[in-house]
N, C-alpha and C positions, 0 to 999 in steps of 0.2 A: 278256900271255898269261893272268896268273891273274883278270883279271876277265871275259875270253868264257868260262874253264871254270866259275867263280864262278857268272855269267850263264845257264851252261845246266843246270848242275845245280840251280839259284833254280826255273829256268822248266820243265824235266824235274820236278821232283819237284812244283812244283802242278799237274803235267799230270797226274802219277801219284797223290797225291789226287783228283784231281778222278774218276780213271777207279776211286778205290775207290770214291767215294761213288755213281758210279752201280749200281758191278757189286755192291757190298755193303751199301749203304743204300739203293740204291734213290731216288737224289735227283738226277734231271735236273736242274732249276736249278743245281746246285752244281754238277756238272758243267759244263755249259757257263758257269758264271762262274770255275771255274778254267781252263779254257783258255784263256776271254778274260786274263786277269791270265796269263797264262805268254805270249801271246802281246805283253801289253804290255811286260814286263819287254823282251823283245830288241829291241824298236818302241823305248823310252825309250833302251836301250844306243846304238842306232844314232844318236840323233838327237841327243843328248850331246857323240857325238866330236867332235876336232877336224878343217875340211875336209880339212889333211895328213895325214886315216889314208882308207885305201885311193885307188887311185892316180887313179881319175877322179873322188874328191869334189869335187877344186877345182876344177873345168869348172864345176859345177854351180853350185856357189857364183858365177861368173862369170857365171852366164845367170838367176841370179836378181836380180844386180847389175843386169844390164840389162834384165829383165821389171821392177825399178821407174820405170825411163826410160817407158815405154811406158803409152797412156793408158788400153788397156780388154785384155780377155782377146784378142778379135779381133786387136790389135795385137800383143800377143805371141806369137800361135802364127803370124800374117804374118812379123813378124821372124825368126823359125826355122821358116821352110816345110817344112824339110828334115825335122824334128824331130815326131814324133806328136802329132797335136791333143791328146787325153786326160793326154798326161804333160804338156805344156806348159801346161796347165789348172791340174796340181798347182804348175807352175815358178812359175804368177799366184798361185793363192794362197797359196803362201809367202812372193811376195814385196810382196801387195799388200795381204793378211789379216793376217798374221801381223807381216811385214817381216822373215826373217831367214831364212835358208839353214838352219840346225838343226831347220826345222817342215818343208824338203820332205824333208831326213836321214827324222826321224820320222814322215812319211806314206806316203815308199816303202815301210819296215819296216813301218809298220802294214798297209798294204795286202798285201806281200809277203808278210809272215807271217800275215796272219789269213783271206787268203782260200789259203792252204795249208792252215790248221789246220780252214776251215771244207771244203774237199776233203776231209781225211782224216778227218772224225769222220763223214763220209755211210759209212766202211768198219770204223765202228767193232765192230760184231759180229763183223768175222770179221780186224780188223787193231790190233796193239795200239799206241791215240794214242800213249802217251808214248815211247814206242822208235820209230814213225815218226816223230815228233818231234824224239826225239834224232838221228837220222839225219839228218832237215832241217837241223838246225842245226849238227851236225858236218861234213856233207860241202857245203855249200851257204850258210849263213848267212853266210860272209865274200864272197861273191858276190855280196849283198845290197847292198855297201859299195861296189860296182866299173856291176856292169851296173845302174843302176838302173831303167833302163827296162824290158829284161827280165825284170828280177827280176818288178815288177809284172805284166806281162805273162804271163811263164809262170804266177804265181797265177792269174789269170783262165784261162788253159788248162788249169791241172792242174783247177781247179772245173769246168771243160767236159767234161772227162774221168769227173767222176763223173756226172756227166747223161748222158753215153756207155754209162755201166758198167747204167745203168738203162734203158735204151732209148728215152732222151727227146731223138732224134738233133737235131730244131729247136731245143733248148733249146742242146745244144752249141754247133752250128754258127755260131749266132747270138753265145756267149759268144767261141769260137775267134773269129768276125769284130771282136767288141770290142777281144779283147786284142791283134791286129792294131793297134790305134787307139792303144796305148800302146808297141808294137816293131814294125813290119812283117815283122820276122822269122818273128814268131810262126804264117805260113800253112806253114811245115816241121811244126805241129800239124795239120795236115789230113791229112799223110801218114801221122803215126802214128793217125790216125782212120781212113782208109782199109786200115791193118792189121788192125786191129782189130775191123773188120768181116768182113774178109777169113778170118779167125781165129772169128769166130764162125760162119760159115756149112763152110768149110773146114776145121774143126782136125785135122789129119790130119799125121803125121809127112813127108811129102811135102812141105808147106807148112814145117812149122816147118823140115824141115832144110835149104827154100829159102833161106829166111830167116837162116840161121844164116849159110848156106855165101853167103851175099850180104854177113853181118856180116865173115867171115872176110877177104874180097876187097875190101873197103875198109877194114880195118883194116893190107891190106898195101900197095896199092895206093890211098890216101887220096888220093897229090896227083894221081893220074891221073884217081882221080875229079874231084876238087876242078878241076882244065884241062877237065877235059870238059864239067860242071855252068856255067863261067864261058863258056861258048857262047851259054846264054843268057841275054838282055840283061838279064833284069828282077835275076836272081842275080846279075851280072858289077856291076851297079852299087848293091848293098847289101854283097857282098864281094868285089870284083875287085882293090881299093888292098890289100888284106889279104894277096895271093898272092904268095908270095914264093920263086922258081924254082930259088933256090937252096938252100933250106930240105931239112933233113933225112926221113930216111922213120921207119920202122918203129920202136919203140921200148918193152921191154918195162913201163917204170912205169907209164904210162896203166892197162894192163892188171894189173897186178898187185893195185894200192890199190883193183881192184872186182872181179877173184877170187874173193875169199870170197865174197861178198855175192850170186853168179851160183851158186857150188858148193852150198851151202846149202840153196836152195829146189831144186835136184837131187838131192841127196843125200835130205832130207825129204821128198819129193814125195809121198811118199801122205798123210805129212798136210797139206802144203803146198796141194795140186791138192783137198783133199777137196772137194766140193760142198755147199754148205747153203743154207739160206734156202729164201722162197719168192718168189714176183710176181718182179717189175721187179728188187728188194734182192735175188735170189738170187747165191750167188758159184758160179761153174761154173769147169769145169777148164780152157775157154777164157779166161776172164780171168784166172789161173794162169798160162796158158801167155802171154796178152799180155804180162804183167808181165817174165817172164824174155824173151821176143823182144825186149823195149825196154831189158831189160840189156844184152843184147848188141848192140844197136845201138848204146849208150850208147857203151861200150869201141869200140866201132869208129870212133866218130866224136871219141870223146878223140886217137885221132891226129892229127887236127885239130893241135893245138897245136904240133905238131913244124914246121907250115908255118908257121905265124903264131898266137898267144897269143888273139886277139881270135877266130879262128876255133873253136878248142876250146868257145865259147860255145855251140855249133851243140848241144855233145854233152848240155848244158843241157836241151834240149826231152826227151828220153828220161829223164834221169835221177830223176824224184821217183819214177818206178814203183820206182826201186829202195829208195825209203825204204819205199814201200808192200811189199814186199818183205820188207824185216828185220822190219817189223811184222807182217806175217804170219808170217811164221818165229817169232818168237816166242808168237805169238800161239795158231799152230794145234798146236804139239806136246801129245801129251794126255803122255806120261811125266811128272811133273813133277819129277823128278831133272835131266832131260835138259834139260827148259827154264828150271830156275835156271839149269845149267852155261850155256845159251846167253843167257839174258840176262846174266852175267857176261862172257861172251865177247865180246857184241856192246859194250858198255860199254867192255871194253878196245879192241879191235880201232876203234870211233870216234874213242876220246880219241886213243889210238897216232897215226891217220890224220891227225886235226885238229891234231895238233902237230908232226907231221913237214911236212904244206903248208903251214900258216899260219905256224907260230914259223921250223922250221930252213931250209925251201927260201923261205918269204917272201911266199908266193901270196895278190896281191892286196895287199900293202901293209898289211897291218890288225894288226900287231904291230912296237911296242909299241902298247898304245892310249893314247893323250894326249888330253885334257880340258881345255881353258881353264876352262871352268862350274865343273868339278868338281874343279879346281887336282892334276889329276895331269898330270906330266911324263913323258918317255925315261926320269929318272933312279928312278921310283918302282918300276921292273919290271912294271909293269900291259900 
């Protein structure tokens, strides 16, 4: 446990130099070479561990064993047809550059985390990096350890998302199809693309309390959606093994541990929704309001988890808005009594979260952390 909080307070605090030296020195270069190095610090953490921390490392480790049987790249993504060309590319050159399961560890993380951090510094005027940051790596980063295909994948979507946010629609659509090529999953990104559109032309209380009251009805009613959505074929056979009839419904911790994080940007909303900028980079109160609709989708689709563990990934696709989110919140308060008190707030309320899922409930397997490289065991408390 004490080397992810170790880890993120390393990789938080040169994110948060890095964002004085822009706002106070005036030094792009520095900036963007401390995020790259806060981005490496979790990239090295990750690729460090041993394959027995988080619960589907050692798959992985098994399919790089057999990507070195295999004589050319072609041949290894043949052998796992089933399996996204783009990530099975990484699965070759881990095990046929490198040789070793620990260099695809440290390429998911690189990839996962640095094209998040390269999505969120396109919002850096009006979202603050190191609290989106922290956010990422509190509610998210041991997910990193689990989905690694996802993981990458949603990087490539959340970066789609800000070419969305600037109305360079081709540019998206074309990344959402990439990141397709590393999870298939990842076309449930088109839908929150098509919100979003929907919300720009639209933004009208009509719409969002559609929206809401649409979040409200699958977060009660999840596995009737989940039966009805498995109707069709192409869904039924990327999660139909996953459905499981006897599984429970409604439950309030999903909901609870994103709460705040939803009340927040409600509560603050006139400085939350303010409008600035100009061109393409302007931030409007429609993309304000996207960010909380995808909260609440978020929480709706965390029910997920009550039917099957693996499905709860779904609620994945919505949730970086809510990093972007706390970073806003932080970011747009002008009081600044009020915005020490909240980044104090948020500071506790992540650690709180990050240690109640990861350490005492267990989410994702990734505590304790064990290192053969780095000769730490179960027995060191790490």
């Amino acid at each position: 446990m004490l080397i992810y909080l170790g880890a993120f307070a390393v990789s938080v605090g040169i994110a948060a130099y890095g964002e004085h030296l822009r706002t106070k020195k005036n030094n792009e270069k520095g900036f963007y070479l401390c995020l790259a190095l806060a981005v490496l610090v979790m990239a090295v953490l990750a690729g460090l561990r041993d394959p027995s921390i988080g619960t589907d490392s050692v798959v992985y480790e098994e399919w790089v064993a057999d990507a070195k049987l295999q004589d050319g790249l072609l041949a290894c993504i043949r052998q796992r047809h089933k399996t996204e060309p783009l990530f099975m590319t990484l699965v070759y050159l881990a095990a046929h550059v490198f040789g070793d399961v620990h260099w695809l560890y440290f390429m998911v993380d690189l990839l996962a985390c640095g094209l998040f951090m390269i999505g969120l510094v396109q919002y850096k005027e009006y979202v603050s990096v190191p609290y989106g940051w922290l956010a990422y790596l509190c509610l998210y980063y041991g997910d990193t350890y689990n989905a690694e295909r996802q993981s990458v994948a949603l990087g490539v979507a959340f970066l789609a998302f800000s070419f969305v946010w600037k109305k360079k629609y081709h540019w998206a659509v074309l990344l959402l199809a990439v990141s397709c090529l590393f999870h298939n999953a990842t076309f449930i990104s088109f839908g929150a693309l098509l919100i979003y559109i929907l919300l720009q032309h639209f933004d009208n209380w009509w719409v969002k309390g559609g929206l809401a009251a649409f979040s409200v009805y699958l977060a009660f009613f999840s596995k009737a959606v989940v039966r009805l959505a498995l109707n069709v074929d192409f869904i039924d056979r990327l999660y139909g093994y996953y459905y499981d009839a006897n599984a429970g419904g409604f439950t309030l911790n999903p909901i609870i541990v994103r709460l705040p994080f939803l009340i927040l940007p409600i509560v603050l909303y006139r400085w939350y929704a303010k409008e600035e900028g100009e061109g393409r980079r302007r931030f409007t109160r429609s993309d304000a309001d996207f960010w909380i609709v995808m909260i609440l989708i978020e929480m709706a689709t965390a029910q997920l988890r009550n039917i099957n563990v693996p499905l709860y990934r779904i609620c994945l696709y919505f949730a970086f808005f809510r990093y972007l989110a706390i970073g806003r919140v932080v970011k747009c308060v002008e009081d600044e009594r009020l915005r020490k008190l909240l980044k104090a707030a948020m500071w506790g309320m992540l650690v709180i979260i990050w240690i109640y899922q990861a350490y005492i409930q267990g989410n994702n397997a990734i505590c304790p952390y064990t290192s053969e490289i780095l000769h730490i065991g179960r027995e060191t408390f790490f």
